[in-house]
C-alpha positions as CSV (number, residue, x, y, z in Angstrom):
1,X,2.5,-9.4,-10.2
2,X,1.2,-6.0,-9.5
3,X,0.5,-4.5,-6.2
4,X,-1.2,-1.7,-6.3
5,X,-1.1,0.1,-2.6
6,X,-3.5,3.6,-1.7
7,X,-1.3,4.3,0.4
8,X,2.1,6.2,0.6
9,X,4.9,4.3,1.9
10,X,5.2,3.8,5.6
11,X,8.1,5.7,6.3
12,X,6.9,8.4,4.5
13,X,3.7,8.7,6.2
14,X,5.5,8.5,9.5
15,X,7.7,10.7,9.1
16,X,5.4,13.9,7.9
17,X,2.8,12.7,10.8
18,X,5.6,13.3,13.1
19,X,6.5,16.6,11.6
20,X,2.6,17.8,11.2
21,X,2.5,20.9,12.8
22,X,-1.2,20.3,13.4
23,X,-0.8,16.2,14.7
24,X,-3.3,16.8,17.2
25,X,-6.1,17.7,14.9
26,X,-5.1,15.2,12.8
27,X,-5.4,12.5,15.3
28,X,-8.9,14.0,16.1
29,X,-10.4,14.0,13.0
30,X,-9.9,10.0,12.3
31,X,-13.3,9.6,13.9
32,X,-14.7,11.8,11.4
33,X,-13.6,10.0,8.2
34,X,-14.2,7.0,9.3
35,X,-17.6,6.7,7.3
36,X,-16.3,8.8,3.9
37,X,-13.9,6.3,3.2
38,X,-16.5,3.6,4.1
39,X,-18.2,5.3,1.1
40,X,-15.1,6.0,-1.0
41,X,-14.3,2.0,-0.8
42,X,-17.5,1.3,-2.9
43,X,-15.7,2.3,-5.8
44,X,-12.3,-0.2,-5.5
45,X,-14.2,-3.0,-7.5
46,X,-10.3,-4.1,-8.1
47,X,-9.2,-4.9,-4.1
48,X,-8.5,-8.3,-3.1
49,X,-6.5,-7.3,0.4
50,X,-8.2,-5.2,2.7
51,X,-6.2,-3.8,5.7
52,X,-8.3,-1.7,8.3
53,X,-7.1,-3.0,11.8
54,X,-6.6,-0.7,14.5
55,X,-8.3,2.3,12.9
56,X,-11.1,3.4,15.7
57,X,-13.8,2.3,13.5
58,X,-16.1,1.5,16.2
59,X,-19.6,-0.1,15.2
60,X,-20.2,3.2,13.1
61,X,-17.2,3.0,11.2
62,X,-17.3,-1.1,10.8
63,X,-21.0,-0.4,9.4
64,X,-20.1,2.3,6.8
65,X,-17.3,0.1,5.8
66,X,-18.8,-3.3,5.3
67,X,-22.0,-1.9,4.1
68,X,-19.7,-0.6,0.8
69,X,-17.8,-3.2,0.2
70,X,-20.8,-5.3,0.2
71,X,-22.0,-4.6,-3.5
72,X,-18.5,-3.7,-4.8
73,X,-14.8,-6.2,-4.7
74,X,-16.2,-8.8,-6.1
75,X,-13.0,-10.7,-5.6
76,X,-11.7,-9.8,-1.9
77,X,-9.6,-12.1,-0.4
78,X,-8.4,-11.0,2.8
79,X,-10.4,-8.6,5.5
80,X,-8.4,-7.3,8.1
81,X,-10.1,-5.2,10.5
82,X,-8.8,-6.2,14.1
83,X,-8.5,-4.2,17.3
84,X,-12.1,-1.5,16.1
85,X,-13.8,-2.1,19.1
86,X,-16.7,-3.6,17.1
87,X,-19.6,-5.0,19.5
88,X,-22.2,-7.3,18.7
89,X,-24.3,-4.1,17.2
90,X,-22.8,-4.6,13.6
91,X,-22.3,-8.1,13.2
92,X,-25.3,-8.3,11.1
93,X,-24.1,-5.6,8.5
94,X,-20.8,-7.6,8.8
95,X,-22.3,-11.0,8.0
96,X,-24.4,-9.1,5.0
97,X,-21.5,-8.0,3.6
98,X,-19.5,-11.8,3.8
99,X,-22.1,-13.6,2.1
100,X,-21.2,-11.5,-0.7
101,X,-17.2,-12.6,-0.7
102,X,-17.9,-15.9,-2.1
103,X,-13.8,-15.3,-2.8
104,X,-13.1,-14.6,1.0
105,X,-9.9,-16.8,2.1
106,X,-8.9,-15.0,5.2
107,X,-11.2,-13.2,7.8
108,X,-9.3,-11.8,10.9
109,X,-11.9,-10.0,13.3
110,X,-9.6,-10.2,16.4
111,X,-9.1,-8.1,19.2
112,X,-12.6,-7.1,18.8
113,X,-16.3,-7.3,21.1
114,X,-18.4,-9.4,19.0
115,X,-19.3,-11.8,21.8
116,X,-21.1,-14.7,21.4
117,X,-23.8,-12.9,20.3
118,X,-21.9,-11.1,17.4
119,X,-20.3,-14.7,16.3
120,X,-23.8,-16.3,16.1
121,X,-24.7,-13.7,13.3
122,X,-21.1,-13.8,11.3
123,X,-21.4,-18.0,12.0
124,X,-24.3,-18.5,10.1
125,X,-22.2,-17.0,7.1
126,X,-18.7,-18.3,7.5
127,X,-20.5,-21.5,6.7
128,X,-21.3,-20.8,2.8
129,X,-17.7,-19.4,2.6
130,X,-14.6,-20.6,1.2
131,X,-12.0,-19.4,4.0
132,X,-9.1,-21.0,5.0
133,X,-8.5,-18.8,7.7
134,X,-10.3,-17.0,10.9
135,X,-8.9,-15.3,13.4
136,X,-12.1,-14.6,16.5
137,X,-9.7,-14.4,19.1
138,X,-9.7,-11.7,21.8
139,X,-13.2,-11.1,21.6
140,X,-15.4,-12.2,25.1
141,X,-16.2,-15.4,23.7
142,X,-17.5,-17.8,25.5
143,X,-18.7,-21.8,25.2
144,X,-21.3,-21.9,22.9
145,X,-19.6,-19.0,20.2
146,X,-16.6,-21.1,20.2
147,X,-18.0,-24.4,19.1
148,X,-20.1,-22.6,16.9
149,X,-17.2,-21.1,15.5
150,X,-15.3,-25.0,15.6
151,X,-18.1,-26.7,14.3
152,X,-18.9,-24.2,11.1
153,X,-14.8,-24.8,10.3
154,X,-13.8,-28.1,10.9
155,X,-14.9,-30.0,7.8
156,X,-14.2,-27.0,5.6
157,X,-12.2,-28.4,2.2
158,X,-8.5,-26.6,2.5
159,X,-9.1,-24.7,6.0
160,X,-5.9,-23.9,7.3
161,X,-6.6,-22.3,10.8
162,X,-9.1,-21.0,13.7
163,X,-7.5,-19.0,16.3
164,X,-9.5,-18.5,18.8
165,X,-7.2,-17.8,21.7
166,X,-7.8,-15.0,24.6
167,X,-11.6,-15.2,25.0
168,X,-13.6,-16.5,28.1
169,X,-14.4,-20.3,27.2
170,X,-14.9,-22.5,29.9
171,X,-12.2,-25.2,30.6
172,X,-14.8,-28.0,29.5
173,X,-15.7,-25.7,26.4
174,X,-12.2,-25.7,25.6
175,X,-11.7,-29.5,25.9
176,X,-15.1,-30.0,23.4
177,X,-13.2,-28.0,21.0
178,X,-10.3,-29.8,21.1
179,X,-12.2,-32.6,20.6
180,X,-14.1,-31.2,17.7
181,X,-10.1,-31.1,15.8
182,X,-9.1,-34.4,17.4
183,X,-8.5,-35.2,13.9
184,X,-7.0,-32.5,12.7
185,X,-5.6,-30.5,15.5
186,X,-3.3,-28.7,13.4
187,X,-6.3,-26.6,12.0
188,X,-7.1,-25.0,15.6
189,X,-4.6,-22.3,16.9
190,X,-3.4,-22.2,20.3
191,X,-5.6,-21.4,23.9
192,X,-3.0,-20.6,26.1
193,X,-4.4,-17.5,26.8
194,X,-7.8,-18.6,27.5
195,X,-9.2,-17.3,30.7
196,X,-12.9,-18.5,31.8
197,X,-12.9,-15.9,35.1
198,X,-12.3,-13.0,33.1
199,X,-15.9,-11.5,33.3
200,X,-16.8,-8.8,30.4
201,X,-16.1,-6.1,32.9
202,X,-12.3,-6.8,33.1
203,X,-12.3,-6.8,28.9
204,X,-9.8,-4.4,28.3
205,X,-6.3,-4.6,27.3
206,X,-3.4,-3.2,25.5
207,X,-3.6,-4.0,21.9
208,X,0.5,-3.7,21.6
209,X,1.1,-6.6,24.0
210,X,-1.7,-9.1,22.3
211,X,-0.8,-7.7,18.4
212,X,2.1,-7.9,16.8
213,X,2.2,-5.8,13.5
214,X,5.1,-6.9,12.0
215,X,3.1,-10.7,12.4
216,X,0.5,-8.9,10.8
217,X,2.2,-7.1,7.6
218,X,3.8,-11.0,7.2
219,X,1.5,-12.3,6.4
220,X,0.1,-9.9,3.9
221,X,3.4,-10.6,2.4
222,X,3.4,-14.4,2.3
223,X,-0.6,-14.1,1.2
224,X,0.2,-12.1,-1.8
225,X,3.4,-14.2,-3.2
226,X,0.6,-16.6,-3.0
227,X,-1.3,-14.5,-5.7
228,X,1.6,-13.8,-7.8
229,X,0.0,-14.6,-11.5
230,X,-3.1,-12.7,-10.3
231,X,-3.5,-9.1,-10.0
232,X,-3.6,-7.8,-6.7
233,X,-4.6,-4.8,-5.3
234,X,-3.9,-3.7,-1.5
235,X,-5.7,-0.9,0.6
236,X,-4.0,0.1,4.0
237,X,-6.0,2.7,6.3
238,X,-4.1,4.2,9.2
């Protein structure tokens, strides 16, 4: 197997980060590259794994992003990009871009603000798609996204999971769900932290006590021992 990374390793990185003399510049100027690497990922016909979560892409950033991976990576797997406070506003460059990963396995759009406006547009296209896995959680849904979201997974041949935990479904919503896996309740993820009365105004939260990394770099391990007779390439952005 060959895994090709863009990046430098992480301890590496850390470590001159923490000795940049100019860290603060640094830090200030991830807004501004946000769309140049957008543009520079056009070019990485090769990646199957795509890791962008927690990278302040915002809507801009999400846009630039999806908008060039939508003609190139033919054969993208995985699509990380959690915790970029994306809104509703570029779901429909996001669900342009999906319909064109006829490869896509896993999708994890968490800790986001798509709303149930957002998931209506990205819906429509998770339909067509071969994923196994979704991960919509933490992001102001409410009743009618989730069962969108349940009903467009549910039947799907090898699905493995829908998490859509943390979000604002009502306690009857939650029960329909359920019901919608009554046969399969191993495919839908846990709603513990469901919370109805939340209200969009009261939407923020600290990203380090709902996302674990380490979860989130096991998995890319696990997913590409699954791809161990393939070749599979690996792009990180911090």
């Amino acid at each position: 197997m060959a895994n090709i990374s863009l990046t430098n390793e992480k301890a590496m990185e850390e470590k001159a980060f923490e000795t940049c003399p100019n860290k603060k510049q640094l830090c200030d100027s991830i807004i501004k590259v946000r769309v140049p690497v957008g543009k520079a990922l056009s070019n990485f016909n090769f990646l199957t794994i795509i890791n962008v979560s927690f990278t302040n892409l915002e809507d801009e950033g999400s846009k630039a992003l999806v908008n060039a991976l939508e003609n190139s990576a033919p054969s993208l797997k995985a699509i990380e990009i959690a915790g970029n406070n994306i809104t509703y506003e570029a779901a429909y460059d996001i669900s342009a871009c999906l319909a064109e990963k006829l490869h896509l396995k896993r999708l994890n759009l968490s800790n986001n603000d798509l709303r149930d406006e957002g998931c209506s547009d990205i819906v429509y296209i998770i339909e067509s798609l071969e994923l196994k896995y979704v991960d919509m959680s933490y992001n102001g849904l409410r009743e009618e996204g989730a069962l969108s979201l349940a009903y467009a997974v549910v039947n799907k041949e090898g699905f493995e999971m829908l998490n859509i935990d943390g979000n604002m479904i009502s306690y009857e919503g939650v029960e329909e769900v359920r019901e919608i896996f009554k046969n399969c309740p191993e495919l839908l993820g846990p709603l513990d932290e469901n919370d109805p009365d939340e209200g969009y105004e009261d939407d923020e939260y600290d990203v380090d006590d709902e996302y674990d990394v380490d979860d989130d770099q096991g998995w890319e391990r696990e997913y590409i021992e699954d791809y161990e007779d393939e070749f599979v390439s690996v792009f990180y952005f911090y």
